[in-house]
PAPAKOL-77445 format. One line per field, with one value per residue: x, y, z of N, C-alpha, C, O in turn; chain; residue in one letter; residue number from 1. Coordinates in Angstrom, 2 decimals. Example, Ala and Ser with C-alpha at 12.3 -4.5 7.8 and 13.67 -1.06 7.14 Angstrom:
BEGIN
nxx = [13.19,12.85]
nyy = [-5.69,-2.25]
nzz = [7.80,7.08]
caxx = [12.30,13.67]
cayy = [-4.50,-1.06]
cazz = [7.80,7.14]
cxx = [13.20,12.90]
cyy = [-3.30,0.03]
czz = [7.80,7.87]
oxx = [14.24,13.41]
oyy = [-3.32,1.14]
ozz = [8.46,8.04]
unit = [A,A]
code = [A,S]
pos = [1,2]
//
This chain:
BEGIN
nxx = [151.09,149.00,147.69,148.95,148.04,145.34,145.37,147.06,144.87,143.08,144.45,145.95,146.43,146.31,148.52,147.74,145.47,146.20,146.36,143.94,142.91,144.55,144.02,141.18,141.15,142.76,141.29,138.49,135.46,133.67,135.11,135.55,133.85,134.72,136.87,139.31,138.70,138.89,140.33,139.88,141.25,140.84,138.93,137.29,135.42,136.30,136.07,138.63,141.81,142.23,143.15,143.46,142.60,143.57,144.16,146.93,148.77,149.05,150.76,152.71,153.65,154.42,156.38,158.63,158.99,159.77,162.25,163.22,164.18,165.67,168.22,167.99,168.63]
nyy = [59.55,60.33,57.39,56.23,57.31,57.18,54.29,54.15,55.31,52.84,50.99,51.32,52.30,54.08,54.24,53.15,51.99,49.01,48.98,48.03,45.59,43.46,44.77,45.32,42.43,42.02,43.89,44.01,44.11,42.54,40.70,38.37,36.17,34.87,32.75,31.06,31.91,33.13,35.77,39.22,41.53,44.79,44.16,42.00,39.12,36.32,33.45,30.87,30.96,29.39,25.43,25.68,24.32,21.77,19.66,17.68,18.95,20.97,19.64,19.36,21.67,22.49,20.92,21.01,23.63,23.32,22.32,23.98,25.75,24.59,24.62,26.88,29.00]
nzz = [2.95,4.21,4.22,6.28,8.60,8.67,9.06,11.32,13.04,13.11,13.84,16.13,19.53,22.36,25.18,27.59,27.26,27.34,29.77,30.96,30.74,32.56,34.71,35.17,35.83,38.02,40.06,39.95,41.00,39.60,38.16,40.37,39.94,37.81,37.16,35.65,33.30,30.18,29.33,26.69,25.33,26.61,29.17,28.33,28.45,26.74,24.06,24.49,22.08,19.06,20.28,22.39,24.65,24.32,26.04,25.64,23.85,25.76,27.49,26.79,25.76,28.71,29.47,27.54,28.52,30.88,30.45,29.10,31.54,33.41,34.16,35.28,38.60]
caxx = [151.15,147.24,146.92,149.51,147.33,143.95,145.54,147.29,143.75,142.81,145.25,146.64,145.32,147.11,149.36,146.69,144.30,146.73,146.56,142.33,142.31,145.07,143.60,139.97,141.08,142.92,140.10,137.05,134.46,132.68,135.77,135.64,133.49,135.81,138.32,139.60,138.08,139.82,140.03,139.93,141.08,139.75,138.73,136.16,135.36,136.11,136.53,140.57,142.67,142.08,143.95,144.11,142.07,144.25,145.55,148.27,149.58,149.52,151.50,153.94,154.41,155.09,157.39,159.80,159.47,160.73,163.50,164.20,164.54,166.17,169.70,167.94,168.72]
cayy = [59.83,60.23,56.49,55.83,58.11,56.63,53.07,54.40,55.38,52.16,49.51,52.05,52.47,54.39,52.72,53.32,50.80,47.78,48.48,47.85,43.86,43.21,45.89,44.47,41.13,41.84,44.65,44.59,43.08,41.63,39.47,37.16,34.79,34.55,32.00,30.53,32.57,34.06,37.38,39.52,42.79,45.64,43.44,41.25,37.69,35.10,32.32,31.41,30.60,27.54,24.87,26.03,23.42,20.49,18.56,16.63,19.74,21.57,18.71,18.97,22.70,22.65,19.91,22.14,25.01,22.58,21.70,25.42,26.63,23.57,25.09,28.35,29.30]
cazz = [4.37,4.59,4.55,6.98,9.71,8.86,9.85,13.20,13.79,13.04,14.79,17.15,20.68,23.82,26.09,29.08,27.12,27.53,31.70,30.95,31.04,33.69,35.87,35.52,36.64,39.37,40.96,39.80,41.61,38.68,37.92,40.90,39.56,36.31,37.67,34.55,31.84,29.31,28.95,25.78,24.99,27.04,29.75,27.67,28.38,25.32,23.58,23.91,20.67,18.77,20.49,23.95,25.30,24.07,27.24,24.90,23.50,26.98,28.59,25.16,26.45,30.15,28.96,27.18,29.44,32.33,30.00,29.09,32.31,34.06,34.50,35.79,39.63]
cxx = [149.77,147.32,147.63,148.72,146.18,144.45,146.05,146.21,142.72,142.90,146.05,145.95,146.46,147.34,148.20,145.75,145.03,146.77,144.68,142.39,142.46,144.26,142.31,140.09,141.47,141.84,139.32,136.02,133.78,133.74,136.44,134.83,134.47,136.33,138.31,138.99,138.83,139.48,140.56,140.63,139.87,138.28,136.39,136.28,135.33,136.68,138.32,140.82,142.38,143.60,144.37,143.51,142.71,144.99,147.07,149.08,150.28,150.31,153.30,154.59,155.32,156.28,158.69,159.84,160.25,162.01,164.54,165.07,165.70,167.23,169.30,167.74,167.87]
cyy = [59.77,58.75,55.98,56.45,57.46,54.77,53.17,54.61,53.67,50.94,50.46,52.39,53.18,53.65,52.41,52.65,49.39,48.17,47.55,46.07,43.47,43.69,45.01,43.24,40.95,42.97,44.83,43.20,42.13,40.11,38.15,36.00,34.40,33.62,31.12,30.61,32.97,35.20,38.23,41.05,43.57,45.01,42.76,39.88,37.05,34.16,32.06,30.37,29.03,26.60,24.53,24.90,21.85,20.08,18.47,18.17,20.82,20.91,18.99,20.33,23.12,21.78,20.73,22.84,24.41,22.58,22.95,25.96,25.23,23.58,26.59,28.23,30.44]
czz = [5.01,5.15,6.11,8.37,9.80,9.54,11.35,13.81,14.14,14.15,15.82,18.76,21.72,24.48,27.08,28.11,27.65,29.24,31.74,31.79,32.25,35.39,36.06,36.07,37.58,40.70,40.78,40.50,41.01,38.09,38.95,40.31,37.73,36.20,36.66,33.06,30.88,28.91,27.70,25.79,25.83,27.72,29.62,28.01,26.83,25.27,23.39,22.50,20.44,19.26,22.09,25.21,25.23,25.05,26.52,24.86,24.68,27.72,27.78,26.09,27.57,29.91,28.49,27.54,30.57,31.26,29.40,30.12,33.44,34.68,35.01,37.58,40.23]
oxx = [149.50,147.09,146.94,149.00,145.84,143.78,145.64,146.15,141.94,142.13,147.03,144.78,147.55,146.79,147.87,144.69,144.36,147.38,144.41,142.06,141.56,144.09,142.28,139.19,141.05,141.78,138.87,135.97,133.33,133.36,137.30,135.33,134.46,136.48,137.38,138.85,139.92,138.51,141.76,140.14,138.66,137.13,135.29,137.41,134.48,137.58,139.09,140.20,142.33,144.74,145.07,143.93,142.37,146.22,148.08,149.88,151.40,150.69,154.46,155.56,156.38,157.32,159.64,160.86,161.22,162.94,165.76,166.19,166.51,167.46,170.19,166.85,168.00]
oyy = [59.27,58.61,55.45,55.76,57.09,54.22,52.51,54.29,53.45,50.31,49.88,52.76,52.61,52.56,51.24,53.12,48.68,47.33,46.62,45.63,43.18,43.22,44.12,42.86,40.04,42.77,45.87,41.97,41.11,38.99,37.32,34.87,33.50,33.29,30.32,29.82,33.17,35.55,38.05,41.68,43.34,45.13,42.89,39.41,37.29,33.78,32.64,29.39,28.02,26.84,23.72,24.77,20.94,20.08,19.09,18.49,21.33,21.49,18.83,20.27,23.73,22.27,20.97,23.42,24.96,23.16,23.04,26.45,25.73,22.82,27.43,27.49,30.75]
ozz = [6.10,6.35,6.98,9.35,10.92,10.42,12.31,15.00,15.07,14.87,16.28,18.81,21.76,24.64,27.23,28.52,28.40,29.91,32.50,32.89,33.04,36.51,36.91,36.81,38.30,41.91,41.25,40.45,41.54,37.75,38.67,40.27,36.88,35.02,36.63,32.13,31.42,28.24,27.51,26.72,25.86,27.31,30.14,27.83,25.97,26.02,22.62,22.10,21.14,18.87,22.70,26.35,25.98,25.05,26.84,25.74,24.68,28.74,28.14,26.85,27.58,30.34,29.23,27.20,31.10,31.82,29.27,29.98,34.23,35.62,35.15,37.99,41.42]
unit = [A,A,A,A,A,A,A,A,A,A,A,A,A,A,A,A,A,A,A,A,A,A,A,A,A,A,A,A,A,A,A,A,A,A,A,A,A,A,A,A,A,A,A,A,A,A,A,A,A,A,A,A,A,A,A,A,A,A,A,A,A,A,A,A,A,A,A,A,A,A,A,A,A]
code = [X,X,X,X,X,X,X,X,X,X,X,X,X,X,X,X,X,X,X,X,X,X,X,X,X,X,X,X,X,X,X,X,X,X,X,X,X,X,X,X,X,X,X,X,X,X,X,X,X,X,X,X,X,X,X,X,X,X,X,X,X,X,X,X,X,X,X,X,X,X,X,X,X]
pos = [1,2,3,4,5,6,7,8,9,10,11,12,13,14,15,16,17,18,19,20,21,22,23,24,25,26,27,28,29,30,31,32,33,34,35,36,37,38,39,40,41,42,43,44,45,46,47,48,49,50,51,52,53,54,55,56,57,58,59,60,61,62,63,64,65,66,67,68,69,70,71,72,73]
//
């Protein structure tokens, strides 16, 4: 049971951290110049996920989301 506590301390965080990022990007003054940054955890600027820059694969995506939603009203 010990270890199971030392990891909630670990990977566990209060809900009121996940408002942090959102919140910073939509009111903080420092994140107007941002516009198309990616934002990290606990409203950090970073590097996004390998891949995310791939045109091809971003065209692949929107592609099947049009084709998901296509019958949606």
């Amino acid at each position: 049971m010990k270890l199971g506590r030392a990891q909630d301390k670990i990977y566990m965080f209060k809900p009121y951290y996940g408002m942090l990022t959102p919140l910073f990007a939509a009111a903080s003054p420092d994140a107007k110049d941002l516009n198309g940054a990616f934002l990290l955890p606990w409203a950090r600027v970073g590097p996004a996920g390998r891949g995310m820059d791939d045109a091809k694969l971003g065209e692949e995506l929107w592609n099947w989301l049009e084709e998901q939603v296509k019958d949606v009203e």
